[in-house]
C-alpha positions in Angstrom: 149.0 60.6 70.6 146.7 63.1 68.3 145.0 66.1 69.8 141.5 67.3 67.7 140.1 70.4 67.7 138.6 71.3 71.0 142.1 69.7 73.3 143.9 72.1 71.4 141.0 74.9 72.7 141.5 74.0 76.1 145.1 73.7 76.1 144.9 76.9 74.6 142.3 78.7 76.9 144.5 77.5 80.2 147.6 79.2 78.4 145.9 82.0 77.8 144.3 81.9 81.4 147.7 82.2 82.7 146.8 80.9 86.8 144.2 78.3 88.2 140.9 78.0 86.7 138.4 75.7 88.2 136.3 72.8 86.5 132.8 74.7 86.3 135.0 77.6 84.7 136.0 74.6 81.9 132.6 73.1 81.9 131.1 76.5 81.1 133.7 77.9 78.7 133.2 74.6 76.5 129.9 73.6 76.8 130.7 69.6 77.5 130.4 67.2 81.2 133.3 66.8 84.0 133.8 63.6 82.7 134.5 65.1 79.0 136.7 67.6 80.8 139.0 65.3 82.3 139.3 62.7 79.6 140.1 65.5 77.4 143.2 66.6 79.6 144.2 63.1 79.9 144.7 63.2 76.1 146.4 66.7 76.1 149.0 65.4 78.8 149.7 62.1 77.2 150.5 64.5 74.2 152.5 66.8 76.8 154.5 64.0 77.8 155.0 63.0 74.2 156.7 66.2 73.7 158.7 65.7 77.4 156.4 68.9 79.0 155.0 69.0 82.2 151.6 68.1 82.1 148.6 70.1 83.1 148.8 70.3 86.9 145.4 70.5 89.4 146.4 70.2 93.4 143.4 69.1 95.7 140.5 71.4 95.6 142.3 73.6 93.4 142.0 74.3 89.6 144.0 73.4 86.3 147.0 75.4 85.4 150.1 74.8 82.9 153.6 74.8 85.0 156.0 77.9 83.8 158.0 75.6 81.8 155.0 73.8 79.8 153.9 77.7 79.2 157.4 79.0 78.2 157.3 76.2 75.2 153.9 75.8 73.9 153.5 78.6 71.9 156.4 77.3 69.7 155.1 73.5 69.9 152.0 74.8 68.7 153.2 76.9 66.0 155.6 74.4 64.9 152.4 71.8 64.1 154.3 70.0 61.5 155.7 68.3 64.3 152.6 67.0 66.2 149.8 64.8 65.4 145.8 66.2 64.8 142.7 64.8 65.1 140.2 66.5 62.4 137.0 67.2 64.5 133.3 65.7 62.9 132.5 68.9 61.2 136.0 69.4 59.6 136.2 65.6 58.7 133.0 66.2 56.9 134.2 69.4 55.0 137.3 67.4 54.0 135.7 64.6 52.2 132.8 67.6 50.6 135.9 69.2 49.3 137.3 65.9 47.8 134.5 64.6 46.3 133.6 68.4 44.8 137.1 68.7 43.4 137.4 65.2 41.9 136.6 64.7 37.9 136.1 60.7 38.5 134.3 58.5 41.2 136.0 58.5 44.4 136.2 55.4 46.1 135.2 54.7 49.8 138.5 53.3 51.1 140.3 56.9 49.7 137.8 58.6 51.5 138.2 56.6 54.7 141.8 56.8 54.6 142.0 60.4 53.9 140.3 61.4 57.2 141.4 58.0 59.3 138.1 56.7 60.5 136.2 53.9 59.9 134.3 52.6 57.5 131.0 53.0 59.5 131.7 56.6 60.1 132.7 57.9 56.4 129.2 56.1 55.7 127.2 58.4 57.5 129.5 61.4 57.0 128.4 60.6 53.2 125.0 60.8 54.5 125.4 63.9 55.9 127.1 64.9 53.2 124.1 63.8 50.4 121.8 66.4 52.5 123.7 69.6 52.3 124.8 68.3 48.9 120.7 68.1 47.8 120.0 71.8 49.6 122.1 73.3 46.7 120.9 71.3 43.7 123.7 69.0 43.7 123.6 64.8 43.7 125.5 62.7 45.7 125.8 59.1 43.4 126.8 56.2 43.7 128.7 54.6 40.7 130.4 51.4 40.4 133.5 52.5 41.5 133.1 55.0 44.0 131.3 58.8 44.8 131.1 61.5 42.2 129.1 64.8 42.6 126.5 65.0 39.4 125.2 68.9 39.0 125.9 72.6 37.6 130.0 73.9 37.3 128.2 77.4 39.2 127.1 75.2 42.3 129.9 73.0 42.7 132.6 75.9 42.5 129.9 77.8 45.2 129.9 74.9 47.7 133.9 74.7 47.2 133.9 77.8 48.1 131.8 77.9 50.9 133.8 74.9 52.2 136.7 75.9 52.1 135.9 79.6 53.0 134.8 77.7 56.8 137.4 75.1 57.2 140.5 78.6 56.9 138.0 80.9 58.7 137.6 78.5 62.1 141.1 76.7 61.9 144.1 78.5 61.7 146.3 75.4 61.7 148.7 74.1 59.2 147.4 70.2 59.1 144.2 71.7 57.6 145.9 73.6 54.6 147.8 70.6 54.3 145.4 68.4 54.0 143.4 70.7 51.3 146.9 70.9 49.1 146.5 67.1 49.1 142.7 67.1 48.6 143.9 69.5 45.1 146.4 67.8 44.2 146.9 64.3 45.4 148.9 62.5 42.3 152.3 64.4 42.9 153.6 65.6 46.1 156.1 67.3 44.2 153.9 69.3 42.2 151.6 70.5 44.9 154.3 71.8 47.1 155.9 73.5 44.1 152.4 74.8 42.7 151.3 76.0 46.3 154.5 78.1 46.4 154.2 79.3 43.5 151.2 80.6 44.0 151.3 81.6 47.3 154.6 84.3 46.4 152.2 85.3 43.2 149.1 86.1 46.1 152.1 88.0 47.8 152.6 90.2 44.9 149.1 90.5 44.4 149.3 92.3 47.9 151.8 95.0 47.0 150.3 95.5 43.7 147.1 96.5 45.4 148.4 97.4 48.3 146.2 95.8 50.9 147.2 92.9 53.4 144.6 90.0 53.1 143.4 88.4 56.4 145.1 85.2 57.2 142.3 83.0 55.9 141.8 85.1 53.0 145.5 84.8 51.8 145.2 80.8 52.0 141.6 80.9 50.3 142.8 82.7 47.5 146.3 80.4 47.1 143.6 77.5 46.9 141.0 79.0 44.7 143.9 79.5 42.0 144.9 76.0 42.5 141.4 75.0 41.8 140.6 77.2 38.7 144.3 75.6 37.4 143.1 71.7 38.1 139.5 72.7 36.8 140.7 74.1 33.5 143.3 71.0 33.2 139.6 69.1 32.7 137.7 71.2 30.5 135.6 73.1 33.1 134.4 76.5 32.8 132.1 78.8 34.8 130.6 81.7 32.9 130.3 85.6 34.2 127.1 87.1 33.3 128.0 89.6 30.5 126.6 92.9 31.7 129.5 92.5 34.9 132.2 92.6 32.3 132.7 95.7 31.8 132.7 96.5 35.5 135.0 93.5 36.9 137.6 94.9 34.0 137.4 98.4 35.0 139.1 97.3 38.5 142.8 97.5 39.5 141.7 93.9 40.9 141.2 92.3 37.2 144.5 93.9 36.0 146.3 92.2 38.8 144.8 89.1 38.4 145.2 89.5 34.6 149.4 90.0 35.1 149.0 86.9 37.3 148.0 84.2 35.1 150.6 85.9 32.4 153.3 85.0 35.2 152.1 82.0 36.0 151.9 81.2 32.0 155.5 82.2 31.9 156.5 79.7 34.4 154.8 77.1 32.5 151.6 76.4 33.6 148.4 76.7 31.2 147.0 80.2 31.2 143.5 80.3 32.5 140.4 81.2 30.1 139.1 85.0 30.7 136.0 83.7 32.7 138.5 82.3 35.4 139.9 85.7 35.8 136.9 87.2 35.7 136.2 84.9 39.0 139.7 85.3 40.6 139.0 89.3 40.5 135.6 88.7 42.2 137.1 86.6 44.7 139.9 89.3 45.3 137.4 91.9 45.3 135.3 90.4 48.1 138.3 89.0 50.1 138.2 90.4 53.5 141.5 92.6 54.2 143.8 93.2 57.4 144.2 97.2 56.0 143.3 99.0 52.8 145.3 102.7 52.7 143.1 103.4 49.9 140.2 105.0 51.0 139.6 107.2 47.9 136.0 106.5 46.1 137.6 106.2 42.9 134.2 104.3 41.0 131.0 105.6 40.8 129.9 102.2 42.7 132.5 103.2 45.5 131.6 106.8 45.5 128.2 105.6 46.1 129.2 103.1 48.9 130.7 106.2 50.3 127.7 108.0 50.6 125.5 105.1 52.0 128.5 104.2 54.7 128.1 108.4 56.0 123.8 107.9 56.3 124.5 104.3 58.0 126.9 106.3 60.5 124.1 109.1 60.3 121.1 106.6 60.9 123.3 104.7 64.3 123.9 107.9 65.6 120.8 109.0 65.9 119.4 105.7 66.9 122.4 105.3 69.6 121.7 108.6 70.5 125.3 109.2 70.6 127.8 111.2 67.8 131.0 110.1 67.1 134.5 112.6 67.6 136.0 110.8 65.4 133.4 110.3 62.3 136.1 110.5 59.5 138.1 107.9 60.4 135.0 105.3 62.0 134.2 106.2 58.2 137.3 105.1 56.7 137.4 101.6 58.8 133.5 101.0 57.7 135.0 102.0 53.8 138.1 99.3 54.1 135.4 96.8 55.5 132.7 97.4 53.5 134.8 97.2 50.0 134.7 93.6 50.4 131.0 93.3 51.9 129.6 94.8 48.9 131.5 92.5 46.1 130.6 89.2 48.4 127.2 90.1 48.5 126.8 91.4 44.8 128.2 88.1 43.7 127.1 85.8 46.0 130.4 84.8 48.2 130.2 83.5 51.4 131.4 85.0 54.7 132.1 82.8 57.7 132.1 84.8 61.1 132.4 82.6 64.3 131.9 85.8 66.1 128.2 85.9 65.5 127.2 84.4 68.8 129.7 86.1 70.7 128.3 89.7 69.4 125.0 88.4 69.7 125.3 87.2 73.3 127.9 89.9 74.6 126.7 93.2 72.7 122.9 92.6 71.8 122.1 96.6 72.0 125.4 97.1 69.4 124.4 94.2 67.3 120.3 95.6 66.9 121.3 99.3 66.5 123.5 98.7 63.8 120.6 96.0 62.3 118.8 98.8 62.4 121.0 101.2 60.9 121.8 99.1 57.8 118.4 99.7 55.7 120.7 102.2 53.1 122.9 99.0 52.6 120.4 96.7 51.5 118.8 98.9 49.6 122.3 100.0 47.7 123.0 96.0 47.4 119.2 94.8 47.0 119.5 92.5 49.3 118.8 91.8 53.3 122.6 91.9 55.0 123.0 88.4 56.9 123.6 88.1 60.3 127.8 87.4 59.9 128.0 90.4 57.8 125.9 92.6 60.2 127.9 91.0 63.2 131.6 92.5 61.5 129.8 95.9 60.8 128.4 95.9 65.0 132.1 94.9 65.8 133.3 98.5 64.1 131.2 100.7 66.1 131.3 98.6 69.1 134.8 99.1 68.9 134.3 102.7 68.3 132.5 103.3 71.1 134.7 102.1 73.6 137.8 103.7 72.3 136.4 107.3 72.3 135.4 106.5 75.7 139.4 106.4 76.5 140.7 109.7 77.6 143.8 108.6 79.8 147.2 109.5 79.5 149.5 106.6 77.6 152.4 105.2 79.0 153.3 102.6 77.0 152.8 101.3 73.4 151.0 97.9 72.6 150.5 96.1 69.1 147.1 93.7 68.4 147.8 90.7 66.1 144.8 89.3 65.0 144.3 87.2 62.1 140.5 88.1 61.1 140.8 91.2 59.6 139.8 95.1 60.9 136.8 94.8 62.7 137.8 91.8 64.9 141.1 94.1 65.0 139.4 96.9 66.2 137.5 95.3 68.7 140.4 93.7 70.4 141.8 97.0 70.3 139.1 98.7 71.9 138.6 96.2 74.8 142.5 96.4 75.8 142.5 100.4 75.9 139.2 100.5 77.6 141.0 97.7 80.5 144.7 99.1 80.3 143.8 102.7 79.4 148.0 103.2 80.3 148.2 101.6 77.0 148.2 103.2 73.5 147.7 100.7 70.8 149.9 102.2 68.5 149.2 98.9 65.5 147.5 96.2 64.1 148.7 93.4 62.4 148.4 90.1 61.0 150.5 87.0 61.6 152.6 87.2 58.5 153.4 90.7 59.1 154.3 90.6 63.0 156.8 87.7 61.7 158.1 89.5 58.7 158.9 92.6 60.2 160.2 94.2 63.3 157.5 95.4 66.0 158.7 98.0 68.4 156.7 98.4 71.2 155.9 97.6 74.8 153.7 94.3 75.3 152.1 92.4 72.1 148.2 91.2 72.4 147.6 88.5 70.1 144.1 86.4 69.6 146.7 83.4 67.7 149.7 81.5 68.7 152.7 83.8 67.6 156.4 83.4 67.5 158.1 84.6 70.6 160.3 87.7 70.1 161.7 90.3 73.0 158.1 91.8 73.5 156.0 90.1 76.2 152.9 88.4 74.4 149.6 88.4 76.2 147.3 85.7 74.6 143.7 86.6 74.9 140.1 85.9 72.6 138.5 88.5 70.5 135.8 89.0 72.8 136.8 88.7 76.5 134.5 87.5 79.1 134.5 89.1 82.9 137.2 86.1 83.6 139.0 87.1 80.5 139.1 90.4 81.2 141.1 89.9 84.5 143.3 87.7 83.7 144.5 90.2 81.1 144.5 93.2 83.1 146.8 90.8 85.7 149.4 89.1 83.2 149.6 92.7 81.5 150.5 94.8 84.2 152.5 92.0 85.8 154.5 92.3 82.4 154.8 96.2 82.4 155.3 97.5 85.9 155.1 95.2 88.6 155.8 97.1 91.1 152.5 99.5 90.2 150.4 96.6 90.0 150.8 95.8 93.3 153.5 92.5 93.2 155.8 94.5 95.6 153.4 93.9 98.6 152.9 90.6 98.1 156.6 89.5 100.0 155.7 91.5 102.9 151.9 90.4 102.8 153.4 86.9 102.8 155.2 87.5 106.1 152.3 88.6 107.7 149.6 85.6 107.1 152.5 83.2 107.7 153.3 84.8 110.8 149.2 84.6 111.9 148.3 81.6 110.0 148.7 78.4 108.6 149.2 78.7 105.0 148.3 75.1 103.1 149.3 75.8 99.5 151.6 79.0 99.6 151.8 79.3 95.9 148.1 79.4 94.8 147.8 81.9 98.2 150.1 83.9 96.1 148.6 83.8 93.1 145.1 84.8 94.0 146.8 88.0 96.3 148.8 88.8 93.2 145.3 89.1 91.3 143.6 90.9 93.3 146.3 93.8 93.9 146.4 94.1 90.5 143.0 94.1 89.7 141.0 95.6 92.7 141.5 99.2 91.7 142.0 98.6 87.9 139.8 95.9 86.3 137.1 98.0 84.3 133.8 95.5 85.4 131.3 95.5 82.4 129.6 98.7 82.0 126.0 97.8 83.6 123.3 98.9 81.5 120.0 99.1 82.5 116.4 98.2 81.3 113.9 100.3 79.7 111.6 99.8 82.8 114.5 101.5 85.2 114.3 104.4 83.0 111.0 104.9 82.2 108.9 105.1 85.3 105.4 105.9 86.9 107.4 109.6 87.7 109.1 110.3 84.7 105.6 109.8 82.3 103.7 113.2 81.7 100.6 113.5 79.9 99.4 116.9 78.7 96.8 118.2 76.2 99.2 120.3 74.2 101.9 122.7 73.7 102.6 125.9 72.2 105.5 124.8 70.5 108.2 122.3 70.3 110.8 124.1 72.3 108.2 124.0 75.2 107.6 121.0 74.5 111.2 119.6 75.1 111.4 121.9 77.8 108.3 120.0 79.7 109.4 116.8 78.8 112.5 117.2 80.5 111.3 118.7 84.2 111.0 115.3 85.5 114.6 114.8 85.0 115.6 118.3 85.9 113.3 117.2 89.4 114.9 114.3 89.7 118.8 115.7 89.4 119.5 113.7 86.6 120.0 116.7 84.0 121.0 120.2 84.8 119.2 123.5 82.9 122.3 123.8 80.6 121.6 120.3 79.4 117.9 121.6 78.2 118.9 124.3 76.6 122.0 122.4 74.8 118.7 120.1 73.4 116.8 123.2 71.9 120.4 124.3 70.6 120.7 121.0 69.0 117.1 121.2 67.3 117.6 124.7 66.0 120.9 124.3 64.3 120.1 120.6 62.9 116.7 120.8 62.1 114.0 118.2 63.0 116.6 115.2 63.4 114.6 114.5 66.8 111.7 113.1 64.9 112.8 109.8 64.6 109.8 108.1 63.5 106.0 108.6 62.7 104.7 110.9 66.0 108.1 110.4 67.9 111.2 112.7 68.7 114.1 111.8 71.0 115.5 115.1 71.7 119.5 114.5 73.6 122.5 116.3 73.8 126.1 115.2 74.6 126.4 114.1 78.4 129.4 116.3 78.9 126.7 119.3 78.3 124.9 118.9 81.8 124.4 115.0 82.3 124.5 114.1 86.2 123.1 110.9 85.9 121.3 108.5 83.0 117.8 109.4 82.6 115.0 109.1 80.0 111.7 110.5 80.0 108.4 110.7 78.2 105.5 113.7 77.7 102.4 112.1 76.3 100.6 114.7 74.3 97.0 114.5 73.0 97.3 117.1 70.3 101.0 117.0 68.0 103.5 119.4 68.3 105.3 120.3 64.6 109.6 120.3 64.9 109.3 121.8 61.4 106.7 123.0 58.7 106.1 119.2 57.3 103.5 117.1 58.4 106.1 113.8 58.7 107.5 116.1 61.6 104.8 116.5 63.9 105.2 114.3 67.6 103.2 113.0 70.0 105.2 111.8 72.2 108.6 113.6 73.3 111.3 111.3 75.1 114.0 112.7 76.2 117.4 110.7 76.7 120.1 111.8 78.8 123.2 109.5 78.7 126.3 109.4 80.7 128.6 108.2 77.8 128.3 106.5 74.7 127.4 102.6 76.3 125.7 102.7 79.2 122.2 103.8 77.6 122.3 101.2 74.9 120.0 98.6 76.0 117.6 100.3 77.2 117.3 102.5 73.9 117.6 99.0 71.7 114.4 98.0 73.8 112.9 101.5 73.2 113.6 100.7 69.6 112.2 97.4 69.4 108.9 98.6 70.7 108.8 101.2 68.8 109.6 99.6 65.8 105.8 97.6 65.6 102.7 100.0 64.4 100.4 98.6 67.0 102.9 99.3 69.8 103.0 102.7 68.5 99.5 103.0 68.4 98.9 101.6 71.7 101.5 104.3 73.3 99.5 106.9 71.3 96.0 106.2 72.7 97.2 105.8 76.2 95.6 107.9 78.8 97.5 107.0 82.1 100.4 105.9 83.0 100.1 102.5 83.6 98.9 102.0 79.9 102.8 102.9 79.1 104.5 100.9 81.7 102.8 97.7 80.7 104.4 97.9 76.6 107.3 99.1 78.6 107.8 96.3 80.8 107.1 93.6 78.4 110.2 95.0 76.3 112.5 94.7 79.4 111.8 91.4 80.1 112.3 90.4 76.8 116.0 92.5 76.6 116.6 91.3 79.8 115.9 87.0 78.9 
């Protein structure tokens, strides 16, 4: 019995579910029929019974749920996957046989390919078809000779798509039968000698650590045991892959080519054949952009860093004025963004790729975070000289998504939690900042990754991890880096039920009980149970998704003024802001904290060609989110220069640092087009707003 890719999701998603979740619930979550649903569990409880476990249980007209002594054991089963079959999914089968025929110095024939994945020899054919395409898209060939497969092209493109391969088959499976299987795919003459090179190098990538002092992500601390393993079997057959000369010098200047440097010495000393200087001048690029789980070093301590220093401050300066928000804590959101962005800047100078699975999920969840910080990134591609993808901009909009919530948090802590998470700070962050903002009891005091939870003790109250960990004496409460409304319940509930039972509500339910029995008929006691035990503890205490409204709920018929002119900017902030004063929305204080603002920053408000956005912190006379706009026919000047004159005044007044976002991203977005601008500028009523206005909503809103 072999489970594949998405049973182990599902067996994973009703562990971590932790109660009864109904078929539309699995239908949704995984994006496949009924029928697909229950031939899936079918397979995961054959496997179940394989391992003598209770199998996934669903009573009539009730949902799924693992019994308490299938959940007690999985996590170990799972952990333990030396001792359970897999299935490799289409899309890692495919990257499997791209890795072996990339790696491979000969022809490769069909039947090794076939048997190295287990499928037929219909299927390898059209993987191989597949494979030819993405192969052709990087200048590579895909022939046919007579004995087998071989890849014909450049050493640069062959090592990039081995990269890139491998970079996605660590990033979206954590499991041990896929590094197995790429130790094979390196080096499939002698058992022996892969196990004993993969150690070996895996205790020299440990070193590496402490030399640096960093902690690679998971993925990253495999990818570089493999990237070793191929620069070894590459120079075993004369390959080489040369450094453009003018990156020497700066590659050799780094603490990263030193330790890569005293790494192949070792490596030489325990008699394998030292690799050329071009080798190390790849291993140092790959350590340079591999993404870490912490970096103490914050220091700028090249003039490249110093510079990445400054850009990370105006990319903090640039979101806060276009969030309309400031951060308390600028320093240390600095300090994350540094650790994070160390990495970014090597993978993108030198072409490495980055695989986030979280794209979507950002994307879909936080769209306002995600276009703010697009927005805020223009310092970036200008220091790099190059646009920042999508996955790259995705990890930078998890930091201050992250950031935002937790300086929302300003409870008092009663107990101590510790996030393991295996994809590095800002998926560590955001995990972080979604359990404070639900359990705000709850002090994340650490995060950590999988090898160091297991290598170390962790004192604390209640673990949250997003990965199947060892069980210790701390409570572990498995949950997914971005949690759903579902999610986020079924956390709150299996947390507190951990903790304090009795202050989430558990006491009540005996007596509760009593009473419906008493009055009733109860037909399925435990899932009655269940469902009162949820909603005591989550009635008063789940934190429901911050609602956030559209630009058309804010900007209406009575908070657009037009007006000739002004006699100055300070009256002009002070008109725009009546309708909000008339409206209760904004106290006096509030205006005056606006002009106070203006004075002692300068012209910040003028955040683009004719426009200012004068705000102030809610806690300085905010009653309730408003935003409002004074049209004027003639500019008003916020300083001397011409590039600060305004036309139009729109004054925001937010409640915290989330609940304003979307509207402002839609603000943004129209704003961001000349002939929106334009139009908003030659208005003459209302209505001629409200249209440009409207049409931004409903495209926020779709």
């Amino acid at each position: 019995m072999v489970l594949d890719k998405r049973r182990i999701s599902l067996l994973h998603y009703l562990y971590q579910q932790n109660r009864k979740v109904e078929m539309e619930q699995l239908k949704k979550q995984f994006g496949v029929s009924q029928r697909t649903i229950y031939y899936d569990i079918d397979q995961i409880n054959g496997w179940l019974r394989q391992e003598q476990l209770e199998p996934i249980q669903k009573p009539y007209g009730q949902g799924f749920f693992l019994t308490k002594q299938t959940a007690e054991v999985l996590p170990d089963k799972l952990t333990l996957q030396d001792e359970w079959d897999y299935r490799f999914s289409p899309e890692e089968r495919i990257r499997l046989t791209t890795l072996t025929l990339l790696t491979q110095h000969k022809p490769v024939p069909v039947q090794d390919l076939k048997n190295n994945v287990q499928v037929s020899r219909g299927t390898i054919f059209r993987d191989l078809q597949k494979i030819s395409r993405d192969m052709d898209a990087r200048g590579l060939t895909l022939a046919h000779e007579n004995t087998g497969y071989v890849v014909q092209g450049q050493e640069k493109e062959k090592r990039q798509m081995m990269s890139d391969t491998m970079t996605t088959l660590l990033t979206d499976n954590n499991n041990d039968h896929i590094k197995q299987k790429l130790n094979h795919i390196l080096h499939p003459s002698d058992p022996a000698e892969e196990t004993n090179l993969f150690s070996i190098i895996q205790d020299e990538i440990a070193a590496l650590e402490d030399v640096l002092d960093v902690s690679f992500t998971e993925d990253m601390f495999q990818l570089l045991i493999l990237q070793i393993m191929i620069a070894v079997q590459r120079k075993s057959h004369d390959f080489s892959l040369a450094v453009d000369e003018e990156e020497k010098k700066i590659l050799e200047s780094t603490r990263a080519f030193e330790a890569a440097r005293q790494l192949n010495d070792r490596l030489r000393e325990k008699g394998f054949q030292p690799l050329p200087k071009q080798e190390i001048h790849l291993l140092t690029i790959q350590i340079l952009g591999s993404r870490v789980h912490y970096d103490p070093r914050t220091g700028s301590n090249t003039k490249a860093m110093e510079q990445l220093r400054m850009v990370i401050k105006k990319i903090v300066d640039d979101f806060q004025v276009t969030a309309c928000i400031i951060f308390e804590e600028r320093k240390q959101l600095e300090d994350n963004l540094f650790v994070h962005l160390k990495p970014t800047y090597f993978r993108l100078k030198y072409g490495l790729s980055l695989n986030n699975h979280y794209y979507r999920d950002i994307q879909t969840h936080y769209p306002d975070i995600y276009d703010l910080t697009k927005r805020s990134l223009s310092h970036l591609e200008s220091f790099i000289g190059s646009p920042i993808p999508k996955e790259e901009t995705a990890y930078i909009a998890m930091h201050f998504g992250g950031w935002l919530r937790r300086e929302n948090q300003t409870s008092v802590k009663k107990y101590r939690g510790v996030v393991v998470c295996e994809n590095g700070i800002a998926a560590s962050g955001m995990v972080r900042a979604q359990v404070e903002s639900l359990l705000p009891e709850i002090m994340i005091t650490d995060t950590l990754s999988i090898r160091e939870y297991n290598n170390q003790p962790v004192e604390t109250d209640i673990v949250f991890s997003t990965s199947f960990i060892k069980q210790k004496q701390t409570p572990i409460i498995y949950l997914p880096t971005i949690l759903n409304e579902t999610d986020r319940e079924s956390v709150v509930y299996r947390a507190r039920k951990c903790l304090k039972p009795d202050a989430a509500g558990f006491h009540n339910i005996e007596g509760l009980m009593n009473i419906i029995d008493h009055h009733t008929d109860i037909h399925d006691k435990e899932a009655l149970q269940e469902k009162l035990e949820s909603f005591l503890s989550s009635r008063h205490s789940v934190k429901k998704e911050t609602y956030k409204p559209m630009l058309d709920e804010l900007l209406t018929e009575q908070t657009i003024q037009f007006e000739q002119e002004v006699q100055d900017w300070e009256h002009a902030v002070r008109l725009a802001s009546d309708p909000l004063l008339r409206l209760e929305h904004i106290q006096q204080d509030y205006v005056e904290a606006m002009i106070g603002n203006i004075r002692e920053n300068g012209p910040y408000v003028v955040i683009a060609p004719h426009i200012a956005l004068p705000h102030a912190r809610p806690e300085e006379g905010v009653d309730k989110l408003g935003m409002s706009l004074l049209h004027l026919k003639h500019p008003v000047f916020f300083s001397d220069q011409e590039k600060h004159q305004a036309r139009l005044v729109i004054v925001l007044a937010a409640v915290d640092n989330e609940t304003h976002l979307q509207a402002l991203s839609q603000l943004t977005e129209m704003l961001s087009d000349a002939g929106n601008t334009e139009q908003l500028l030659e208005a003459e009523k209302a209505e001629d707003i409200l249209s440009l206005v409207t049409h931004y909503s409903l495209q926020g809103g779709q």
